[in-house]
C-alpha positions as CSV (number, residue, x, y, z in Angstrom):
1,X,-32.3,62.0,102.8
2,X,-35.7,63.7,104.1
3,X,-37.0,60.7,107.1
4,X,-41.0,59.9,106.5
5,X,-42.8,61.4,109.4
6,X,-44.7,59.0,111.0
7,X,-48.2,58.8,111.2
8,X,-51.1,57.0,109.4
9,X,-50.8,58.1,105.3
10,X,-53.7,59.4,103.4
11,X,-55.1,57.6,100.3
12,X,-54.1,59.7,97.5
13,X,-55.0,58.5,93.8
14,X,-57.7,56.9,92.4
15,X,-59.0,54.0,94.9
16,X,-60.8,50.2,93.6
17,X,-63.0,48.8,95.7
18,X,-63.6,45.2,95.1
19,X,-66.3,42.9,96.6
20,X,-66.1,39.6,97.1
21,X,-68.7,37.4,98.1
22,X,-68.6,34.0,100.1
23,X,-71.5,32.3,102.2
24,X,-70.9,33.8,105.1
25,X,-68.4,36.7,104.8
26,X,-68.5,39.7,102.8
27,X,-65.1,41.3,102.3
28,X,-63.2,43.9,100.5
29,X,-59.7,44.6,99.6
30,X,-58.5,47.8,98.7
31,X,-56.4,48.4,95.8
32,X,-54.2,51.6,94.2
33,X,-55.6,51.8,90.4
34,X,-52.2,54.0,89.7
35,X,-48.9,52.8,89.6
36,X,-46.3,52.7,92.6
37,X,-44.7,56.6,92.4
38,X,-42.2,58.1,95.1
39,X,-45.3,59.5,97.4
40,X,-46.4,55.8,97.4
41,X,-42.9,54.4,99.2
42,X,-42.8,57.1,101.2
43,X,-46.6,56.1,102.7
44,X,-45.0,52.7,102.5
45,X,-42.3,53.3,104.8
46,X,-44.6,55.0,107.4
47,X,-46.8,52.4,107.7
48,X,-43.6,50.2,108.2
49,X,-42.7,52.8,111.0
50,X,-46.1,52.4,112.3
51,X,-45.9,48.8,112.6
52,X,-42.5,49.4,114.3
53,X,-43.8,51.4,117.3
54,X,-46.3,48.7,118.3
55,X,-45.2,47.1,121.3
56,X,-46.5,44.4,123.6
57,X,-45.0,45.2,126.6
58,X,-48.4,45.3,128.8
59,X,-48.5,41.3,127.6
60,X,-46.8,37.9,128.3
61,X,-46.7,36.5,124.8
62,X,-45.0,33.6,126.6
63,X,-48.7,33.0,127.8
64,X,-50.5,32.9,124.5
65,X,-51.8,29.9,122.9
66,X,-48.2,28.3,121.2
67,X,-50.6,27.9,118.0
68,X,-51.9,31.3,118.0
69,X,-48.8,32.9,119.3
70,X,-47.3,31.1,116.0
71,X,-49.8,32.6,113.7
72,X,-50.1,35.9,114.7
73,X,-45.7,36.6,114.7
74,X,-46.6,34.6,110.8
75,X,-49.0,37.6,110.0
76,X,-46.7,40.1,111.3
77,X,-43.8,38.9,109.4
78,X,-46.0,38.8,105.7
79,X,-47.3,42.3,106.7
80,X,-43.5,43.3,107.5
81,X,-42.4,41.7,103.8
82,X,-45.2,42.6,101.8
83,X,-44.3,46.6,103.2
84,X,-40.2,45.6,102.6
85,X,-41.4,44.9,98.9
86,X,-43.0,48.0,98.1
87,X,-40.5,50.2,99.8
88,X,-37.3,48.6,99.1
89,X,-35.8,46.6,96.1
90,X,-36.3,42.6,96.2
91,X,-32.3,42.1,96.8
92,X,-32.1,44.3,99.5
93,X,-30.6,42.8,102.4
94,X,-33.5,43.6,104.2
95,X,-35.8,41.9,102.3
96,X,-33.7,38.8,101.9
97,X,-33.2,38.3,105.1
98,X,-37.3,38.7,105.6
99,X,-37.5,36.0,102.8
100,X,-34.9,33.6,104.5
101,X,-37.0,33.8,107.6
102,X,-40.2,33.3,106.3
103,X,-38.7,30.3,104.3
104,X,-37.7,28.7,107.5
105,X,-41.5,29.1,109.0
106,X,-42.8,26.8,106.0
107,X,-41.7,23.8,107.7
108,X,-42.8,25.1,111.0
109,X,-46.3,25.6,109.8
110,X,-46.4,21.5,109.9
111,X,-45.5,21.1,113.1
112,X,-47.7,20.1,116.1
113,X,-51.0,21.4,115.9
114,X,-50.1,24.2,114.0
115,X,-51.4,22.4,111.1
116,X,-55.0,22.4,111.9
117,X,-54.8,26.5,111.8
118,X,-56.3,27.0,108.5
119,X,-58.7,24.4,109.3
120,X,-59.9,25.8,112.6
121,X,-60.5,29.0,111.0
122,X,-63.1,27.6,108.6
123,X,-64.4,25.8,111.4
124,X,-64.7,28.8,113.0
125,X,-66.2,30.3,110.3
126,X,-69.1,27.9,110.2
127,X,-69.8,27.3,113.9
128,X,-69.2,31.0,115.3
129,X,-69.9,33.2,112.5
130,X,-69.8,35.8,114.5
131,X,-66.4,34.9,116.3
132,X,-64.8,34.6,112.9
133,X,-66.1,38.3,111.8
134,X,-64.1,39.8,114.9
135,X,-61.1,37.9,113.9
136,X,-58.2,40.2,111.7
137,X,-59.5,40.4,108.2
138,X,-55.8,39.1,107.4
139,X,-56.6,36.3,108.9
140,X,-59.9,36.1,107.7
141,X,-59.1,36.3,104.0
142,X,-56.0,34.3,103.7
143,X,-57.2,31.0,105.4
144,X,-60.5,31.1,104.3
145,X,-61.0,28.3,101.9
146,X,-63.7,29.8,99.9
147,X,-61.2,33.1,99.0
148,X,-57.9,33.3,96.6
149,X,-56.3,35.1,98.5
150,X,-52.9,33.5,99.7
151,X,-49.5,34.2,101.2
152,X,-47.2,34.1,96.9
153,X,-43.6,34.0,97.6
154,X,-44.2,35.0,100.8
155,X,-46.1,38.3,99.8
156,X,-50.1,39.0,100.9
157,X,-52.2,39.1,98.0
158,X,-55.6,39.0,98.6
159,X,-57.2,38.8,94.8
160,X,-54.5,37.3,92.4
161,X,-56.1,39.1,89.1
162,X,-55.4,42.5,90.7
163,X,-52.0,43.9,89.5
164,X,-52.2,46.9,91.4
165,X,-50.3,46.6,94.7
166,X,-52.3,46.9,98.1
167,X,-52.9,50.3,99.4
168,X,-51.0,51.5,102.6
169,X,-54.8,52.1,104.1
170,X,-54.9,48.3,104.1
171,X,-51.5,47.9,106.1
172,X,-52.3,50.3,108.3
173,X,-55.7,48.7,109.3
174,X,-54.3,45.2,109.4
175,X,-51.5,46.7,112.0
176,X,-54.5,48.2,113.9
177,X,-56.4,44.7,113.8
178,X,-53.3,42.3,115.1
179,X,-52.6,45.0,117.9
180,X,-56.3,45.7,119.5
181,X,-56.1,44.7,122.8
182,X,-59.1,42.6,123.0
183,X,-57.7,40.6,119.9
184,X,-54.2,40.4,122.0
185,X,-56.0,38.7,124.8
186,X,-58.4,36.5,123.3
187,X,-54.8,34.9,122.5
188,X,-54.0,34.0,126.1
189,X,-54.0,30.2,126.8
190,X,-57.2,30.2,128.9
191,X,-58.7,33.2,127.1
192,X,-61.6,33.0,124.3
193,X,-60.4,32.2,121.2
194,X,-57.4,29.8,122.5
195,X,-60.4,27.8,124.1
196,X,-62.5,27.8,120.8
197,X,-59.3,26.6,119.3
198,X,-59.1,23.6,122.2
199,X,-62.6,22.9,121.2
200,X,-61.6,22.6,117.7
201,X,-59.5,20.0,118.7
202,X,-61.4,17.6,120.6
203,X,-64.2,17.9,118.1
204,X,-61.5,16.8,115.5
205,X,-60.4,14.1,117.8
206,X,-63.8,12.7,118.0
207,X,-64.6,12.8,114.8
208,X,-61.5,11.9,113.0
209,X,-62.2,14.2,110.4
């Protein structure tokens, strides 16, 4: 069985751009318009490849914020899923081990300050517009409370009347987005974003809301 070479894949096929609007944020998704055909698991697989040759040896994710460090493995793991979907069958082993794992994280999600994630990110959203645009567009579009888009059974799915499954193009970009460097270290404990997210908290504190 020929190995996929690795590298980032090509859009082949007929493309759908669709725009969404909010208040604040203007995003896209991309979507195939043709069905899932060999060509498309083989890109599949490479981007899966791709993701597997990021490393983050020149960090200490020890050091991260323990919130954000939670949240960014999280959209690793659906990124990992959603690719072990559209390259493998549901009932490999593969995927159900993937689908065990993300099943345990559910209840994690509640615990500790973990659950004011989603609503940090709107926070963020309205009080450093321009600190939310720099964020991952995963994260972005999935917490988001004006968007549809939404983690179903564990799979990314950014506009739920869209059949057509997610073009690799979009996987490789997310990969690119959760690995930046800058991103990587606005996720230490006394870097940027970790100290927005302190802020966050003490505002919530004060307020009660």
């Amino acid at each position: 069985m020929e190995i996929p070479k690795l590298g980032i894949p090509r859009s082949r096929g007929p493309v759908v751009y669709t725009v969404c609007l909010g208040k604040i944020r203007n995003f896209y998704t991309i979507s195939r318009a043709n069905s899932k055909r060999m060509s498309d698991v083989k890109e599949y697989a490479n981007i899966m490849e791709y993701l597997y040759t990021k490393n983050l040896v020149l960090h200490d994710t020890t050091m991260f914020h323990p919130v954000l460090r939670f949240f960014f493995i999280d959209a690793l793991a659906h990124i990992d899923y959603t690719l072990g979907l559209l390259t493998y069958t549901y009932t490999s082993p593969r995927n159900v081990m993937s689908g065990e794992y993300l099943r345990w994280r559910i209840d994690e999600e509640k615990i500790g300050d973990r659950v004011h994630f989603r609503r940090f990110i709107n926070w963020l959203k309205e009080t450093h517009p321009e600190r939310f645009e720099r964020l991952p567009f995963l994260w972005q579009v999935i917490y988001d409370s004006t968007t549809r888009a939404d983690y179903r059974s564990f799979r990314i799915v950014i506009d739920p009347d869209q059949t057509s499954p997610l073009s690799a193009a979009f996987f490789a970009k997310a990969v690119d987005e959760f690995f930046n460097n800058d991103f990587l270290k606005s996720l230490y404990s006394d870097a940027s974003l970790s100290m927005l997210f302190e802020e966050f908290k003490r505002e919530l504190i004060t307020t009660g809301k």
